[in-house]
N, C-alpha and C positions, 0 to 999 in steps of 0.2 A: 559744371558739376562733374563728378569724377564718376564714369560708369562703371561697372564690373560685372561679371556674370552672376546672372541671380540664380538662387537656389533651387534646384529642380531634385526629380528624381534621378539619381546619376548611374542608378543600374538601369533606367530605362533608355539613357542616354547609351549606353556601352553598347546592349542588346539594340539598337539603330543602326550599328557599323556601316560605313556606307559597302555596297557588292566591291567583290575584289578584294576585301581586306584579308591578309594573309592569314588563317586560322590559326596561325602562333600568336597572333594578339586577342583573338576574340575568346580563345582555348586556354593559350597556356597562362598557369598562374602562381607568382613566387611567393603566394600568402599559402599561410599553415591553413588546416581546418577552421582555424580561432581567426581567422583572418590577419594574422601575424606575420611580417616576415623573421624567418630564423635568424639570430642571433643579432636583431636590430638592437640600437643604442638607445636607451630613455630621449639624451640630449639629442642624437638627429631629430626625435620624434618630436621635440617640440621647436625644433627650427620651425623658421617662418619663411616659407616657400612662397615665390610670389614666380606668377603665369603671364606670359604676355605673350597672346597669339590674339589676329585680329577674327579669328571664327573661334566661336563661341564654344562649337561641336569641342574643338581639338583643347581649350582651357576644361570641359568637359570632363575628358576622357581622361588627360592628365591627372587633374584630379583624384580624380574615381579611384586610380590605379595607387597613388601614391597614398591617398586616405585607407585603401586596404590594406599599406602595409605599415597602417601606424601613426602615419603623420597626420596631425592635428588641427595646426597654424596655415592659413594660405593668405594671398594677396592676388586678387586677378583681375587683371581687364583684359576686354578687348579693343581699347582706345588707345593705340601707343602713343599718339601726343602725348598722355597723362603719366603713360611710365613713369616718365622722372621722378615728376612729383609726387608719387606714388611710393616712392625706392626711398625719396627724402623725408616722406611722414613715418611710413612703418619700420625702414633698413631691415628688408629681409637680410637671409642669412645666405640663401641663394637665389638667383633669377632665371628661370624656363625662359629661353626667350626663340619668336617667331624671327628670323631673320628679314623673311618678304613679308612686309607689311605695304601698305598704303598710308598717304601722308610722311612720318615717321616709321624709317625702317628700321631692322636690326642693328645695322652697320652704323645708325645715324646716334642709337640709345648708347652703343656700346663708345663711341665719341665723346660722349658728354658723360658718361661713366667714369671715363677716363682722368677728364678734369674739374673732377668733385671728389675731394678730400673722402668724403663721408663714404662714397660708392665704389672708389677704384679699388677697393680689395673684397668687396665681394664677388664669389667667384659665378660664373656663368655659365650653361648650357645650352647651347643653339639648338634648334628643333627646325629643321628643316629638310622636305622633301630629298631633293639632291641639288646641294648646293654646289653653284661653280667653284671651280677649284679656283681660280684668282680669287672668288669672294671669301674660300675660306679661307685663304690663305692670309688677306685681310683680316677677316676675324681673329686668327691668330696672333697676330700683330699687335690687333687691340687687345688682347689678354684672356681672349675663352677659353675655357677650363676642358668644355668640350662637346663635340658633337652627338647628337642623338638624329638620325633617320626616320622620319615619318612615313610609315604610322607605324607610330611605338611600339615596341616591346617592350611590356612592362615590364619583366624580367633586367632587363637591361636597362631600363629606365631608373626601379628602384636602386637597381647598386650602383650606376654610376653617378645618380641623389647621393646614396649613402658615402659613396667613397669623396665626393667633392665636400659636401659637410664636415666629415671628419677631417679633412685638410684646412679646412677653413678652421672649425676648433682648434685646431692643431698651431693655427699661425695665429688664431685672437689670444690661445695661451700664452704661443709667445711673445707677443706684443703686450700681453699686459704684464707679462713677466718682467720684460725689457723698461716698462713703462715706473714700474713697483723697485727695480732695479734703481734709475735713475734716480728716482726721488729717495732711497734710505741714502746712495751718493751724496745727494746735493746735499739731505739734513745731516749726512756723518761728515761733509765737506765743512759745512755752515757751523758745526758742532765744534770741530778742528781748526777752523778759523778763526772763533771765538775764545780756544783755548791759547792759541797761538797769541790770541792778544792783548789777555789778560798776564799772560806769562811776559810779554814785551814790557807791559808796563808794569809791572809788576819788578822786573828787575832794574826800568829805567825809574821808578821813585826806591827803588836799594841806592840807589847813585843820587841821588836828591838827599835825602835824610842825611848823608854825608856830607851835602854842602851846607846843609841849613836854608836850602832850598824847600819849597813844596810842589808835591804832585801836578801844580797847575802849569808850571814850566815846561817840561817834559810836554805835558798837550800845546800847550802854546806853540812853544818851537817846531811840533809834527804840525801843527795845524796851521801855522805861518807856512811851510817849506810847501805844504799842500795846495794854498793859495797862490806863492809863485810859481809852483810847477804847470797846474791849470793855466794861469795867463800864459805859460810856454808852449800849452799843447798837447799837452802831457792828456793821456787818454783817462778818465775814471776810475779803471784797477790801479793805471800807473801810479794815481792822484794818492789812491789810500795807500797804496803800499809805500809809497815814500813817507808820507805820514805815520806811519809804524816805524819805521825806520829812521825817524830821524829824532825819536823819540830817545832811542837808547845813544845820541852823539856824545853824551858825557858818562857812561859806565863804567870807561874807564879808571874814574874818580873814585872805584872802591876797593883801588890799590897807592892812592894817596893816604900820608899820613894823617891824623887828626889832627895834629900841630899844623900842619902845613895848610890843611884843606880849611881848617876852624879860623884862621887867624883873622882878626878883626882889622890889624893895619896892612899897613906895605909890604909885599914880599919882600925878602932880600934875594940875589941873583942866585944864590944856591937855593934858597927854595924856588924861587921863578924856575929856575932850571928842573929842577925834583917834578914839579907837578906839570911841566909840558908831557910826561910819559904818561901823562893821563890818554892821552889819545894813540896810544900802542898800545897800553894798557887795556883799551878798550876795544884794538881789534882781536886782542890775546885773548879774551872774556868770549867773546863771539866766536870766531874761530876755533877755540882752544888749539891753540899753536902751537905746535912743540917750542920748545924754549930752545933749541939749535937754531931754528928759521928767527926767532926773537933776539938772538944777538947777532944770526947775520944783519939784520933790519937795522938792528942798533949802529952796526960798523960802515954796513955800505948803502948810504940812501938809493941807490942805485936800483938795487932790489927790489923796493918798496913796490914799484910800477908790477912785477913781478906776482908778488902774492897777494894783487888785489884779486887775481879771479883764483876765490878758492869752490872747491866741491861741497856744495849746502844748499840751504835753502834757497828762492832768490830774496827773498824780502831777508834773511839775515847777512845777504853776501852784501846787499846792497848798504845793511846796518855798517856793516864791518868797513866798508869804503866809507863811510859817513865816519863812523869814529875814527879814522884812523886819519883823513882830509880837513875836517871840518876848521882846523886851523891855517889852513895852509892861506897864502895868501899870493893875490892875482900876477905880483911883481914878485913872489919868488921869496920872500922876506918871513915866509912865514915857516910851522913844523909841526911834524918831526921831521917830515922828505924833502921841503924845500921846493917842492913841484910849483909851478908857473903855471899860470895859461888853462890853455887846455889840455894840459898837462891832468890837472888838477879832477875827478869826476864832476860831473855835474851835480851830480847827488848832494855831494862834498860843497860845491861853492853857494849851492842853495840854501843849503843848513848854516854857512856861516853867516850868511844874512840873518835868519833869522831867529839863528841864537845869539848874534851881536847884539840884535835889535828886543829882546826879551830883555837880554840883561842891563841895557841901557832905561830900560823904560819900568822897570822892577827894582825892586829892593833888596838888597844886597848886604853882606855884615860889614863891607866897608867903605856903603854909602845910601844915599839914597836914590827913588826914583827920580829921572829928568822928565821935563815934561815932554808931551808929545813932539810937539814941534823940534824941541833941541836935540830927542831922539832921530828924527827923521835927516837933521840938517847935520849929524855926527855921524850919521850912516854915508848920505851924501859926499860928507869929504874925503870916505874913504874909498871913491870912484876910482876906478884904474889901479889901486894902489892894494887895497886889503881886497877887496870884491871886484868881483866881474861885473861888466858895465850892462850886458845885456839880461843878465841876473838882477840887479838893481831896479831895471827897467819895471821888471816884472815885478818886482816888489810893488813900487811906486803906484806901478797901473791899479794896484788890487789894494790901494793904501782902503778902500770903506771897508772891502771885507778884513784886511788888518786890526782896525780899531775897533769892527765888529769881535773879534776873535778877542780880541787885549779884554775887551769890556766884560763878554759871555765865561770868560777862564781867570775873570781876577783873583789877586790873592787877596780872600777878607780877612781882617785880623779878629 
């Protein structure tokens, strides 16, 4: 059972002073006639003051003094085992504390203060006799706001209550300020996020409608690239944001002709050639590149490596290396750069798995879907040659969540 001091008469308690008490605490007094201190705060007054001295007399007296000048709320014992648990049902706003107690001392509350979320910023006033200077110096260590010399002066009692209150006020305003802060960030963050990804896909099915593709591609191929990146390692943010980005790999495609892009048979080698600058095209769209840097690109593959790292976002620098690689292939053979290896980004050899394997396995104006299997054994033969072997890998490993992804984003007619 949690004991506290019971309610008594606390002027008859005052008027008890033990002999010797200095006639500045039994005499002098910082209350108005109304019992008021001057220019008290509403809010200190109804702080919730909590006492913890193990003589009764001195939770008393405290009291007394503090109730005449206004304040309301208290919390007292004289058990300081219970303190704690005391501090964690009510959370004063400040703690009176006995430093020399019995059982549990001051030194030992102010410890466990320390490492409770809930307690270590309330602030504290030690109430002791004449403390060793090593122990206050301890106390200070642990975080006391400040000392008060017994037997009180209420005069000095009330304000340095009042002035430790108003600091406390002062840091829970900031703190919820700080707290109020964060969270319009996170929902203007969340907010931003979501426009950011409406607006992605939003211009990666502008690039669909051009093929005679639909919107489910575009998720496919983010949500394939997503699935490899994860079996590689790839962190959670990393996971989404490449899945946003790998969304826009054909944007390019809405500076292809309609003749070209529409055509139901066979290219001929000048269109095959015309529609490879789809994937320039589409880091020029991201980027917006000057068109000076766009014919160095064109003259010297050389370059290329050059203005992959532009000044933007990351999830669209990251898009722009994706459109601008997603052809290129493992042995060199492939464009518009001709990059090799790991030459090649990552980003880049991901996407081309798994927009190989979308379009293998989908419908298309000038063919139809293959089946599973002869998709996956058309992907395979291109080991070492079109794709990266340890990118493959990861395909392979993630083939349930694969066929989960094909199955959940099919195109129904």
């Amino acid at each position: 059972m949690i004991k506290s001091v019971n309610d008594m008469d606390l002027d008859e308690a005052i008027s008890d002073l033990q002999p010797g008490t200095p006639p500045s605490v039994a005499n002098q007094s910082p209350f108005d006639s109304q019992g008021n201190t001057h220019g008290a705060h509403d809010q200190t007054r109804k702080a919730r003051i909590m006492i913890v001295d193990d003589e009764s007399y001195n939770v008393l007296v405290v009291r007394n003094f503090l109730q005449r000048a206004g304040h309301e709320s208290f919390v007292t014992t004289t058990e300081s085992p219970q303190a704690i648990d005391l501090m964690k049902r009510d959370l004063p706003d400040i703690v009176l504390l006995d430093i020399m107690m019995p059982e549990v001392s001051g030194i030992d509350i102010l410890r466990v203060m320390n490492i409770t979320p809930e307690l270590s910023t309330i602030p504290v006033i030690i109430l002791a006799a004449s403390p060793d200077p090593a122990l206050k110096t301890l106390a200070l260590e642990l975080g006391v706001t400040d000392f008060l010399a017994k037997p009180v002066d209420p005069s000095e009692l009330v304000l340095r209550v009042k002035n430790a209150l108003a600091a406390k006020a002062n840091f829970d305003m900031l703190a919820k300020y700080s707290v109020d802060l964060e969270r319009q960030v996170t929902e203007r963050t969340r907010a931003l996020e979501a426009s950011r990804r409406h607006i992605i896909f939003c211009l990666a099915r502008a690039s669909e409608f051009r093929d005679n593709d639909t919107g489910h591609h575009v998720i496919r191929v983010g949500k394939y690239a997503g699935a490899i990146a994860c079996e590689l390692g790839y962190s959670p943010s990393q996971v989404g944001g490449l899945e946003q980005a790998a969304q826009l790999h054909d944007v390019g495609k809405i500076g292809i002709p309609d003749a070209i892009l529409r055509k139901p048979g066979k290219l001929n080698p000048e269109e095959y050639d015309f529609i490879k600058k789809h994937a320039g095209y589409g880091k020029q769209i991201i980027e917006c590149m000057p068109d000076s840097e766009w014919q160095n690109l064109k003259r010297h593959t050389k370059l290329g490596g050059q203005l992959l790292d532009v000044k933007t976002e990351p999830i669209m620098r990251m898009a722009s290396r994706i459109a601008l690689t997603h052809h290129e292939w493992w042995n060199g053979d492939g464009y518009p750069l001709g990059l090799a290896g790991e030459d090649i980004p990552i980003e880049g050899r991901i996407t081309a798995v798994a927009d190989v394997y979308d379009a293998l396995s989908s419908t298309r104006p000038y063919k139809k879907p293959f089946s599973r299997e002869k998709c996956f054994a058309m992907v395979e033969e291109k080991r070492g040659t079109q794709f990266d072997s340890r990118v493959l890998d990861a395909f392979f490993a993630r083939t349930d969540n694969i066929i989960d992804i094909q199955i959940r984003y099919a195109d129904l007619e």
